[in-house]
N, C-alpha and C positions, 0 to 999 in steps of 0.2 A: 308804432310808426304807421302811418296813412297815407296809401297812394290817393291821388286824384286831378282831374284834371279842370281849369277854369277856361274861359272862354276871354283874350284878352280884346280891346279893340274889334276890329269888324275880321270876326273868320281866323283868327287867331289861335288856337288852342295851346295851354299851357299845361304842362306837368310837374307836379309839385309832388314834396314829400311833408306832412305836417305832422307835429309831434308835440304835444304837452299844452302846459295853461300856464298861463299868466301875461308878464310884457311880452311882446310879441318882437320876434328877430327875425327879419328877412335875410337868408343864409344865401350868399351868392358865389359858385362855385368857380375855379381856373377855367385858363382856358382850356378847351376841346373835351374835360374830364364832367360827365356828368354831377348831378346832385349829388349819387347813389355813393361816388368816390368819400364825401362825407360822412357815410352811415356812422362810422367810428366815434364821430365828433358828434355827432345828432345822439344818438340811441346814450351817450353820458348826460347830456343837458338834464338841467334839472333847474322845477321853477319859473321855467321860463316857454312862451308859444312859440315853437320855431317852424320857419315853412321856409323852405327848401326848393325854389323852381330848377326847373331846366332852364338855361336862358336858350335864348332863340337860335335853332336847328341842333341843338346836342340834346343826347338823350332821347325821351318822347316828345320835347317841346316841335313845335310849328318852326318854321325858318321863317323869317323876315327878311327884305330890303334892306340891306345895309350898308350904303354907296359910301367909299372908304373919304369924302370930301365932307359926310354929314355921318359917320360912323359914332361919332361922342354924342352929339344930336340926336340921334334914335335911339343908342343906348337908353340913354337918360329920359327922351319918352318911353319906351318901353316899359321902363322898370314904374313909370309913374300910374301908365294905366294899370301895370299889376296890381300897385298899394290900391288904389283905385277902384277896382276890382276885387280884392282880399274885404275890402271896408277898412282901410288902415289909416288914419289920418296921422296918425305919429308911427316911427317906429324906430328900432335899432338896426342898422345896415352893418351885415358881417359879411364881409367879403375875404376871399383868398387867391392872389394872384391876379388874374386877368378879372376877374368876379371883382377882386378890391378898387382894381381902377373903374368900375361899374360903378360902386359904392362910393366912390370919394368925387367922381365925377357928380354924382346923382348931388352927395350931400353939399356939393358949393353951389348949384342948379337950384337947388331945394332946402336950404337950413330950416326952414320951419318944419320941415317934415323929418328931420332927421334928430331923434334924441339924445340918440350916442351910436359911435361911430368903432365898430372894428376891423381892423385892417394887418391880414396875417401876409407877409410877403408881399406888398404891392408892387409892380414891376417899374412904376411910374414914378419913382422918388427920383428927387436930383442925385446926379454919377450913379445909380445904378446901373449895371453892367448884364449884357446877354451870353450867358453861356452860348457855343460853342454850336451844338447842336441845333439850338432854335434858332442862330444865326445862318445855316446849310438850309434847315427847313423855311424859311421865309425868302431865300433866295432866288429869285425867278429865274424860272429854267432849272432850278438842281430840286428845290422842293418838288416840284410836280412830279420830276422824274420818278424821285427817291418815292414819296406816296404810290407811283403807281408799280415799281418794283418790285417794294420791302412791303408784304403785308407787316401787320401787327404778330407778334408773337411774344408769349409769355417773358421770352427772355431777351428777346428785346425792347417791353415795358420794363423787365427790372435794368436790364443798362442804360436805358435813357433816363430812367430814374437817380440812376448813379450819379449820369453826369450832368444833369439838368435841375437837381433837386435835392441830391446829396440823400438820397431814402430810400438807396435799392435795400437794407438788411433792415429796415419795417416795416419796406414795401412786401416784404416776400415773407413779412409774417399775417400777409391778409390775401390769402389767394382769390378768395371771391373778387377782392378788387380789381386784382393783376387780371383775371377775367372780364371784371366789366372795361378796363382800358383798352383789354384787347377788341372786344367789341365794339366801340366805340369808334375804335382807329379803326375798323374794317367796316364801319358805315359811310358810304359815301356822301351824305347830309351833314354828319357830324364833321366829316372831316374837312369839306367844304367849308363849315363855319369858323372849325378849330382854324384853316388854313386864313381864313379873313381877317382874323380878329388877329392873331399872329401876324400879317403883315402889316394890320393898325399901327403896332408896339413896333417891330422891327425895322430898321431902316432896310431897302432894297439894296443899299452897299453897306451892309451889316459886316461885311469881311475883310473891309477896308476902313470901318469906323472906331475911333475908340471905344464908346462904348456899345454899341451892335442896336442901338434902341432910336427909334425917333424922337427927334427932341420936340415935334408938334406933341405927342403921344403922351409925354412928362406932365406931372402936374406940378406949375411952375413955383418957386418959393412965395411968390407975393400971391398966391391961389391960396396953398397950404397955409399960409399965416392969417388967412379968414375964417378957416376952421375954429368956432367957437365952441361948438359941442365938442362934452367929454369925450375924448377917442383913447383907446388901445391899440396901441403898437406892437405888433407880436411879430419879433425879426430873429428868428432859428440862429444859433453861435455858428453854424455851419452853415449857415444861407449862400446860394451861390451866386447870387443879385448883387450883392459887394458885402463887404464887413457891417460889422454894429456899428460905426462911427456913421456909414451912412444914414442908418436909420436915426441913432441919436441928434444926427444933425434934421432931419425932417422933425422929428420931435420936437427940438426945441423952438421950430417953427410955429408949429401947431398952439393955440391960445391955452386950449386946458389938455393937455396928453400926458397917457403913460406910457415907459416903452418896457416891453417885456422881452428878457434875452431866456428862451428854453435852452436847453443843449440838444440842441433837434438840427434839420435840415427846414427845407420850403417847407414841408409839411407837418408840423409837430404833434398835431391829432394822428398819427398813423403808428409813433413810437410814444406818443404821451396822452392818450384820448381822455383820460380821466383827470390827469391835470390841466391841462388845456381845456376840455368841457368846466371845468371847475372855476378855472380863472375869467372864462368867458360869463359864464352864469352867476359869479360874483358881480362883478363888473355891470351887467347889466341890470341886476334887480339894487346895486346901493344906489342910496338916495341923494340925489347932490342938492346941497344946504350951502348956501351962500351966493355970492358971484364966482362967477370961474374964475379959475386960478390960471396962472400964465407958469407955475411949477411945472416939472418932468421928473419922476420918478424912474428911476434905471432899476428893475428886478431882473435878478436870475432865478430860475429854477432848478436848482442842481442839488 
């Protein structure tokens, strides 16, 4: 694995993790949790070039302008000057979580630049629902309070991980990680950002909404049925975003998808990095022969 850092746009500096040779995968992380939270999922890859940014102010990355009226807008530039930048004219976008709605935003923006399409958790599918916590933390006036309170600590990464993620017991078989979460939550840059992009996704009466998310935020079903490139769906049996049936229903939307049910939480690289780097690194080096298919494959990994 290779730290380093690129220069995006004017004054910009980016940090990235890259790893390995071949098709090249742009890995794009949740929200507020740096690259590094993926090592698990990175250091299995095999076959495939994978590079790993910080998005803008988590991590070592640079912070950016990102005015919450043109928030998907910059995103989507941002990420464009990266490829850009890397020399990437095609590539495979893997996102997870708030990283995925980066990815799936980017790839209806950009379908010619997008080969195939991985998307672990994305927050933004139709009826997906906001846990509990990120609905308190996006709430103005109680989140700021709460941030400036409750530092981060070890164990309260693994309970928010409980109930927000469903991954405190392989959360806390990777303590480096629960370390760098804790770090991250006690950067004030990062958590600035984490806090931005979190109020993108959630409604400011998130505790009064069914489901705690904004529906600007959503990626709409006549969006998701433009999706032509091969995509992978990877929706954990214990996802706490809603049930499988949500994700199956965005699936069958999507022109060519497959949807994969682990027996995992939000994060299935953290209790499953060898199968999950597996299925990821299959997926993106087969060769697709023919026209796309409008089929949906449902796997479980059990």
């Amino acid at each position: 694995m290779r730290s380093r850092f690129v220069d995006v746009g004017v004054g910009d500096r980016v940090h990235l993790l890259e790893k390995g040779t071949g098709p090249s995968v742009v890995v794009l992380h949740g929200t507020g949790n740096p690259a590094g939270f993926l090592l698990p999922l990175l250091n299995d890859l095999e076959g495939v070039r994978a590079l790993a940014p910080d998005r803008p102010g988590i991590g070592l990355s640079d912070p950016i302008d990102q005015p919450r009226g043109r928030f998907r807008e910059i995103a989507v530039a941002w990420l464009d000057d990266l490829l850009d930048t890397l020399g990437l004219e095609t590539t495979t976008l893997l996102g997870h979580s708030g990283g995925a709605v980066w990815a799936l935003w980017y790839a209806l923006a950009h379908p010619d630049r997008v080969t195939r399409l991985v998307l672990i958790g994305p927050p933004a599918l139709p009826k997906t629902r906001c846990p509990l916590p990120l609905r308190v933390a996006a709430t103005p006036g109680a989140g700021d309070l709460l941030s400036r309170l409750m530092r981060p600590t070890p164990k309260s990464m693994l309970k928010f991980a409980d109930q927000v993620a469903g991954e405190k017991t392989t959360l806390a078989a990777h303590p480096d990680l629960v370390d760098l979460l804790v770090a991250a939550g006690r950067d004030p840059v990062t958590d600035r950002a984490a806090r931005a992009e979190l109020r993108m996704f959630v409604s400011p009466f998130a505790l009064l909404s069914r489901s705690g998310f904004r529906r600007r935020s959503s990626v709409r079903p006549d969006e998701l049925s433009r999706l032509a490139m091969p995509t992978l769906l990877m929706w954990g049996k214990d996802e706490r975003l809603g049930s499988v049936a949500v994700a199956r229903a965005a699936a069958d939307l999507m022109q060519n998808a497959r949807l994969e049910v682990p027996p995992t939480g939000h994060a299935p690289w953290l209790g499953r990095p060898a199968q999950t780097a597996a299925s990821v690194a299959d997926f993106v080096r087969r060769e697709q022969s023919g026209p796309p298919t409008t089929s949906v494959r449902y796997t479980a990994n059990d």
